[in-house]
ROLODO-903047 format. One record per residue (C-alpha): residue in one letter; x, z, y. Coordinates in steps of 0.5 Angstrom, whole numbers, plus 500, padded with zeros to 3 digits. Layout:
# ROLODO-903047
AXZY
...
# end
This chain:
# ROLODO-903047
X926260523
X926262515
X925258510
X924258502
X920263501
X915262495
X908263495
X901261491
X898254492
X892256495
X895260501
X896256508
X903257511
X903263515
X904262522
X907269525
X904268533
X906272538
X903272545
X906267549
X906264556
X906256557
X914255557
X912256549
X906250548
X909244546
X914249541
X908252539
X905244538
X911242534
X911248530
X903246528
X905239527
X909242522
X905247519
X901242517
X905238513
X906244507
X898244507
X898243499
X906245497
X908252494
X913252499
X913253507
X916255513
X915261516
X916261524
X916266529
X914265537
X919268542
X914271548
X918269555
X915274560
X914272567
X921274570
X925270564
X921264565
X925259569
X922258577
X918252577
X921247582
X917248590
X912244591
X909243599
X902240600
X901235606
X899240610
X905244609
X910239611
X912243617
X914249612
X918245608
X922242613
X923249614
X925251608
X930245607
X934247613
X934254611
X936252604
X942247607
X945253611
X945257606
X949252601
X953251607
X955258608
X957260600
X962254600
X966255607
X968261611
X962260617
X958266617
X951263619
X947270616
X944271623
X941264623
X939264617
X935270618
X932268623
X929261621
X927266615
X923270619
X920264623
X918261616
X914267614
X911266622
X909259621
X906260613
X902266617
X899261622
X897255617
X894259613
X890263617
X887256619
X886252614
X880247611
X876247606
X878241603
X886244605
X884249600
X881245594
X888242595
X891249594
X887251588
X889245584
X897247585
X900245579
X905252581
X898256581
X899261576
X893259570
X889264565
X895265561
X900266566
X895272569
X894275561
X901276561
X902279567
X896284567
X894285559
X898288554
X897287547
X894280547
X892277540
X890270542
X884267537
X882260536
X877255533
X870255533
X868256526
X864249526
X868243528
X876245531
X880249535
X880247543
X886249547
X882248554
X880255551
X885261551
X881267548
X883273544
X884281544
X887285548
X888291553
X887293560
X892299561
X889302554
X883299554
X880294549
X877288552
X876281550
X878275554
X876268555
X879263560
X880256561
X888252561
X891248564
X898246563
X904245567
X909238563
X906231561
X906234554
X902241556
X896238560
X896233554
X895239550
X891242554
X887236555
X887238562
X884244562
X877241561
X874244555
X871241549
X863243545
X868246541
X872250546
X865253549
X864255542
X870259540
X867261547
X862263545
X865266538
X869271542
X862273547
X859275541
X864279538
X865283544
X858285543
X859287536
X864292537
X861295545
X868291548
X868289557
X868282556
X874278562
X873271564
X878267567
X876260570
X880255572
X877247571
X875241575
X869242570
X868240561
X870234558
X866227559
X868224553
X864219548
X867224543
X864230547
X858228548
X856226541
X857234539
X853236544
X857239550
X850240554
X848244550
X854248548
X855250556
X847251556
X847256550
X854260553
X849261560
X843262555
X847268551
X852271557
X845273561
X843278556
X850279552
X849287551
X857289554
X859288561
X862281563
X867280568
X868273571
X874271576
X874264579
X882264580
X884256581
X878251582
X871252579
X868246577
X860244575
X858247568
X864247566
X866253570
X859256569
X860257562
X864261564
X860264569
X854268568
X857275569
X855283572
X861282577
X863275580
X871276584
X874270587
X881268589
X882268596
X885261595
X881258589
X873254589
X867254586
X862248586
X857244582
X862237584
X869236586
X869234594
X872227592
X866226587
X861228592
X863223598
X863218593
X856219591
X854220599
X858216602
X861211597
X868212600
X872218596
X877218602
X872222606
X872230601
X874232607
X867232610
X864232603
X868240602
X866243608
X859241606
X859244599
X861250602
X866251596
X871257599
X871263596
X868267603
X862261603
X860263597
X861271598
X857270605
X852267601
X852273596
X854267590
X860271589
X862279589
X869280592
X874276595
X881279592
X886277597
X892272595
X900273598
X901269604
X902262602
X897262596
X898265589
X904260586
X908264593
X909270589
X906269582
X906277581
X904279587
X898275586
X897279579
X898285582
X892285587
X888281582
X889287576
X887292582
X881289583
X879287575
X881295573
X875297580
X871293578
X870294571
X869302573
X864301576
X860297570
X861300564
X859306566
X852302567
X847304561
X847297557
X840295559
X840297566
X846292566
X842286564
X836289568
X841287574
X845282571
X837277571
X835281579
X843278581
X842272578
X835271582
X837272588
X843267588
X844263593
X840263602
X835259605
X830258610
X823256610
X820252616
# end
């Protein structure tokens, strides 16, 4: 950190911002908190932020679902072998690799069997990679931007500038946070009015300068608050799908955690929709759905498999246009591996829509839109 440097009275103190992933939030927290009290002072500090990549983070603690118990004890076993094999003499390198293979073998089998409900459950992992995460690990050149030009910046909304392989694009995506501190911050993940306005900032800016237009959606679905609603939330998500239908650039959404209501939507209106293999997408959580049918949250179970909110429902029923696969395990598995197959299936994708003409585009992004959804006539 410098300090000292002087600078006219009429000028705010400088914030040198670098990309960043969730480790630096609370730092970057502080620092704003800071900031602002030099507001009105000749002198002010200036920061910078130290990017940390994916490899330099430290590996979050492994957490099991109920479901996964077996696997766990599993893994437990291995763990105690191999603790006992670097303090002794007793080489038990055979067996361990042995239940190492047994454990690949038993995640394989669980996750080809699982619920709807088990995969509400992975979507919610709190070791799921978030939008931030996926911005490091497949963009370059990410300059984040923030507020909405009206009322407050809101940190449920990640957006900014950046590059895929060299290409300009802008990108959009909710966030969620990892610490106390973080989805405090982050107001976990459910957007303000103002996050959708900066949303919607960054949607018209893509416009103007002919840039693809990359969302990222990740929301158990927008804020419910007094405070939110007396500035309008309904009609800041309203507006978003009424301005994405004819947004005159190409868009691409990807649902990579869980896709919750108008929250989600906001998000949603694109020329090309992916899924993750593990993630969801429907107008009610399971726990909320069962408690309006039922009265009884305890039965989300039976409220997900009637939502029909997996990622292979959804394609089925054309709602969604590409289920991109996750490493064994879910995606917070292996973080990289899930960004790799994730970053394939974007640069694909986008190919093929940006050599669309801008008016046919919007032609079948209205014909898409129409024909979502089946049904049968008696």
């Amino acid at each position: 950190m410098l300090s000292g440097g002087r600078r006219p009275s009429n000028l705010f103190p400088l914030l040198v911002h670098v990309p960043k992933t969730s480790l630096t939030l609370t730092i970057q927290y502080q620092i704003i908190k800071t900031l602002n009290r030099y507001r009105s002072r000749e002198t002010a500090p200036v920061f910078c932020l130290i990017r940390y990549s994916m490899h330099q983070e430290q590996d979050l603690p492994q957490e099991y679902l109920d479901f996964e118990k077996p696997i766990a004890e599993l893994e437990k076993k291995i763990e105690e072998l191999t603790l006992f094999t670097s303090n002794g003499n007793i080489d038990l390198e055979e067996e361990i690799l042995k239940l190492h293979k047994k454990s690949d073998q038993l995640r394989a089998e669980i996750y080809s069997r699982i619920t709807p409900w088990q995969k509400a459950q992975i979507s919610r992992h709190p070791n799921r990679p978030y939008t931030l995460d996926y911005i490091e690990a497949m963009l370059t050149d990410f300059l984040e931007m923030h507020g909405d030009r009206a009322f407050a910046d809101d940190p449920a909304i990640a957006a900014g500038m950046a590059k895929l392989e060299g290409m300009p694009l802008v990108v959009i995506g909710h966030q969620k946070g990892r610490t106390t501190k973080e989805k405090i911050f982050r107001n976990f993940g459910m957007p303000n009015p103002e996050g959708y306005r900066k949303a919607l900032r960054l949607m018209r800016y893509a416009e103007r300068f002919n840039k693809p237009l990359l969302t990222f959606i990740d929301t158990p679905g927008a804020y419910p608050g007094i405070g939110a609603e007396e500035r309008g939330q309904g009609e800041s998500i309203a507006r978003n799908l009424s301005v994405m239908s004819q947004l005159k650039t190409p868009i691409m959404a990807v649902v990579i955690g869980e896709g919750g209501s108008g929250g989600a939507l906001a998000l949603g209106v694109a020329d090309r929709i992916l899924m993750l293999e593990h993630s969801t997408y429907s107008v009610i959580s399971p726990e909320g759905c069962a408690a309006i049918l039922w009265n009884n949250g305890a039965k989300a179970s039976e409220a997900a498999e009637l939502l029909k909110i997996t990622a292979q429902d959804l394609f089925q029923m054309k709602v969604i246009d590409e289920v991109v696969e996750e490493p064994v395990g879910g995606a917070h598995r292996d973080p990289r591996r899930a960004a790799e197959l994730l970053k394939e299936a974007v640069v694909r994708n986008l190919a093929e829509i940006r050599n669309v003409p801008i008016d046919e585009l919007i032609k079948q992004r209205y014909e898409r839109l129409r024909r979502i959804g089946t049904f049968d006539e008696i």
